[in-house]
C-alpha positions as CSV (number, residue, x, y, z in Angstrom):
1,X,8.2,-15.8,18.8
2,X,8.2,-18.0,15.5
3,X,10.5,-16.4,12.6
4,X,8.4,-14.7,9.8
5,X,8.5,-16.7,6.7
6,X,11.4,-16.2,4.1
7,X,10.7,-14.4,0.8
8,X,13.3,-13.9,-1.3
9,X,13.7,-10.5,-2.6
10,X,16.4,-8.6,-4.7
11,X,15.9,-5.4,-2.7
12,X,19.5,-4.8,-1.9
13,X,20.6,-6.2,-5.2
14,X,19.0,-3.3,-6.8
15,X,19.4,-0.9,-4.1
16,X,23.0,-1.7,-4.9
17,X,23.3,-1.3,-8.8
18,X,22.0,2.1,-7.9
19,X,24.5,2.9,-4.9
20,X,22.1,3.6,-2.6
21,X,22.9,3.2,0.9
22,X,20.0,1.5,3.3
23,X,19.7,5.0,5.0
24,X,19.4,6.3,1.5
25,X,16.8,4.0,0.7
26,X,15.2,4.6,4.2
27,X,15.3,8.3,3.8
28,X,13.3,8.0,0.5
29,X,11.0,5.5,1.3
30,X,10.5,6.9,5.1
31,X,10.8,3.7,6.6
32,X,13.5,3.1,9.1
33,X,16.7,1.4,8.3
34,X,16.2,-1.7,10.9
35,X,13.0,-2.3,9.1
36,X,14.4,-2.3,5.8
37,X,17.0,-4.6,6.7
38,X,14.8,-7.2,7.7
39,X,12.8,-6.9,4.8
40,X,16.1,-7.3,2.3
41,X,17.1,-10.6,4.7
42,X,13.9,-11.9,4.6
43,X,13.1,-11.8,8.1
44,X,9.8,-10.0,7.4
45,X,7.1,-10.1,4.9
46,X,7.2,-7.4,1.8
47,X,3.9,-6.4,2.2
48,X,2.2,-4.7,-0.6
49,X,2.2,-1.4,0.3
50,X,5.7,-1.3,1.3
51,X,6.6,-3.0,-2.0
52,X,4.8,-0.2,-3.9
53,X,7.2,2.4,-1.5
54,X,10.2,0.5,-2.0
55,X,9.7,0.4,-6.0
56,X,8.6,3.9,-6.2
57,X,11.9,5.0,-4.2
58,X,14.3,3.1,-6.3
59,X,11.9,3.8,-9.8
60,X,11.4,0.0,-10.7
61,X,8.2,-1.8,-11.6
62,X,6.9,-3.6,-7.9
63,X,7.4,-7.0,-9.8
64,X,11.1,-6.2,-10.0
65,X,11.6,-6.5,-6.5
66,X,11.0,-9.8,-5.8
67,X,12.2,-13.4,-7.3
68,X,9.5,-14.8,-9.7
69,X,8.9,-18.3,-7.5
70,X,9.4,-16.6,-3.6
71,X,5.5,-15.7,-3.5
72,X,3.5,-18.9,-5.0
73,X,0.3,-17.8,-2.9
74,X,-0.1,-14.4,-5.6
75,X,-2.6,-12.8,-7.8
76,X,-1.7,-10.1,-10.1
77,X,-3.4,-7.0,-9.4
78,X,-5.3,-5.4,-12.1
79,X,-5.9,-2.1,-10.3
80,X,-6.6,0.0,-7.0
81,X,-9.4,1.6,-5.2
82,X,-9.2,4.8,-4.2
83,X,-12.4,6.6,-3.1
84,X,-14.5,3.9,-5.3
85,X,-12.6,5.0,-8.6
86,X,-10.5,2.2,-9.9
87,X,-7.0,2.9,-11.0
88,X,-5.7,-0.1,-13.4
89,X,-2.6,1.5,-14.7
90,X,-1.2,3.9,-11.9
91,X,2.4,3.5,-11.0
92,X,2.8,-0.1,-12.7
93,X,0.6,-1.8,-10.0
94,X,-0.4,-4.3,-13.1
95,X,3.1,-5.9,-12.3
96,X,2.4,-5.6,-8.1
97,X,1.6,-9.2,-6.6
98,X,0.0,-9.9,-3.4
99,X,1.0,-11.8,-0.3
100,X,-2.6,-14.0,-0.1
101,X,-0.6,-15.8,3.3
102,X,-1.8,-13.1,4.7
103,X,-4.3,-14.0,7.3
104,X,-6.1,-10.7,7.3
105,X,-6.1,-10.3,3.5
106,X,-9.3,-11.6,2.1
107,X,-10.7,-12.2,-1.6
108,X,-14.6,-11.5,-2.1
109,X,-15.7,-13.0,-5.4
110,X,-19.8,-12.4,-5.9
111,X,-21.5,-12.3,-9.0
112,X,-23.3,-9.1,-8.0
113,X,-20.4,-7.2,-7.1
114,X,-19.0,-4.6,-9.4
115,X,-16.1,-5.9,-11.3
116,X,-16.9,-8.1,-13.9
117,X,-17.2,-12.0,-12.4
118,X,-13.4,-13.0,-13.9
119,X,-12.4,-10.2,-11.2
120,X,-12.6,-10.3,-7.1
121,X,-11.9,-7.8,-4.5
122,X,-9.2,-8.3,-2.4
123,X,-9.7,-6.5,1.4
124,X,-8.3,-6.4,4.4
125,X,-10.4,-7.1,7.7
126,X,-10.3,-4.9,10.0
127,X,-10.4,-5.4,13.9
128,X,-14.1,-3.9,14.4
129,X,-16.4,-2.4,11.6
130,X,-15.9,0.9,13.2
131,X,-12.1,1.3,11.8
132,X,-14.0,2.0,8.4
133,X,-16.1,4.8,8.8
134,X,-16.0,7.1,6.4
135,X,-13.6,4.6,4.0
136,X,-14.5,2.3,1.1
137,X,-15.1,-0.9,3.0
138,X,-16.6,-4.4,1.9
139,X,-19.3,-5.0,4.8
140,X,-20.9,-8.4,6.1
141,X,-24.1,-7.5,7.8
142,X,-25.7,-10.2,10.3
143,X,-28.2,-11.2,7.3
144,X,-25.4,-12.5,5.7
145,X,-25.3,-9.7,2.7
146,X,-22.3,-8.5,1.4
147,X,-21.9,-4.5,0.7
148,X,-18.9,-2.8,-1.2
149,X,-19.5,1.3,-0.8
150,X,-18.9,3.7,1.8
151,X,-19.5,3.2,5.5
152,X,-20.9,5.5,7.8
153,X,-22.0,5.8,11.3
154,X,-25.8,4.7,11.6
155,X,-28.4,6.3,13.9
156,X,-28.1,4.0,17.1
157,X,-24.4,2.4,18.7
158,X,-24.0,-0.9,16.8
159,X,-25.6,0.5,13.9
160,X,-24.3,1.2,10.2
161,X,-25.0,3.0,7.0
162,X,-23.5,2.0,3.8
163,X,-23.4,3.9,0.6
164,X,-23.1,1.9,-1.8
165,X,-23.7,3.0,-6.4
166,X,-27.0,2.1,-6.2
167,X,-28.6,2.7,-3.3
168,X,-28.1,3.8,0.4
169,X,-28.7,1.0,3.6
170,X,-29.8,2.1,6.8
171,X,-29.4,1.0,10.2
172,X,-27.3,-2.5,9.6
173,X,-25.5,-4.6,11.9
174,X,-22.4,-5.2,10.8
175,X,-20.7,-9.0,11.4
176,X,-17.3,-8.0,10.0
177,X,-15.8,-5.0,7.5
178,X,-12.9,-5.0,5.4
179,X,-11.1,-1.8,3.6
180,X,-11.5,-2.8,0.2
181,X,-7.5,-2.4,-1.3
182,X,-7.5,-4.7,-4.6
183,X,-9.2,-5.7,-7.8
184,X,-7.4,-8.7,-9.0
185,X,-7.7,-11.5,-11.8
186,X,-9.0,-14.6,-10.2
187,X,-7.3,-17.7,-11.0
């Protein structure tokens, strides 16, 4: 099995000027210890949402947690979706950069999509469109149209609603979905 690539991180360097054990950390972050220690030695990826846990648990802005050149492939995130509501300032996520080596982590930039055009929406695809029933989802349907609301079961297998601010679809066929995660500056 190939080796994860390095990042550099000052996880235990913090973790440290706090004296915190890793179970410590572990304990308030709930992830285990082996898992953590990969992560500080750079045998796996800090992904985003463990970077938000990690920073949470040791109270230090997400940005803090990693060396300013380890991650050139970022974009700074300007806020989350949660539910369709966008939080920009919540928990310092302005500082929060994202892994775009990321092979399932996609950026969908269209100029009729919600955020204003200097924005795109960051998601992650999911294995089948199914996985994001009844979630905020970004939907390809087989027409080739691309949906950002909420996705619900449609009246036939195979079939798809999708909710979206201004208006409801019916009945699509879905080629891929993505749970929408990030609104970020684009480049």
């Amino acid at each position: 099995m190939a080796e994860a690539k390095k990042t550099t991180n000052r996880i235990r360097a913090i973790r440290k000027q706090q004296h915190l054990k890793l179970a410590d950390l572990a304990a308030r972050t709930g992830l285990s210890v082996q898992h953590l220690s990969r992560i500080e030695n750079g045998h796996r990826r800090l992904m985003p949402d463990v970077q938000m846990r990690i920073a949470r648990a040791l109270d230090v802005p997400p940005l803090a947690l990693i060396e300013e050149d380890s991650c050139p492939n970022t974009l700074p995130l300007l806020g989350e979706l949660h539910g369709g509501i966008v939080r920009p300032d919540g928990l310092n996520c302005r500082s929060l950069r994202i892994d775009l080596a990321d092979s399932r982590l996609m950026a969908i930039i269209d100029d009729a999509c919600r955020p204003p055009k200097k924005q795109a929406i960051i998601c992650r695809r999911l294995d089948h469109p199914r996985e994001g029933l009844e979630k905020q989802v970004a939907v390809k349907t087989r027409d080739g149209q691309i949906l950002f609301g909420h996705l619900l079961k449609g009246s036939a297998p195979g079939l798809y609603t999708v909710l979206t601010e201004e208006a409801a679809y019916y009945d699509l066929q879905a080629e891929w979905a993505a749970r929408v995660e990030w609104i970020v500056q684009r480049p």
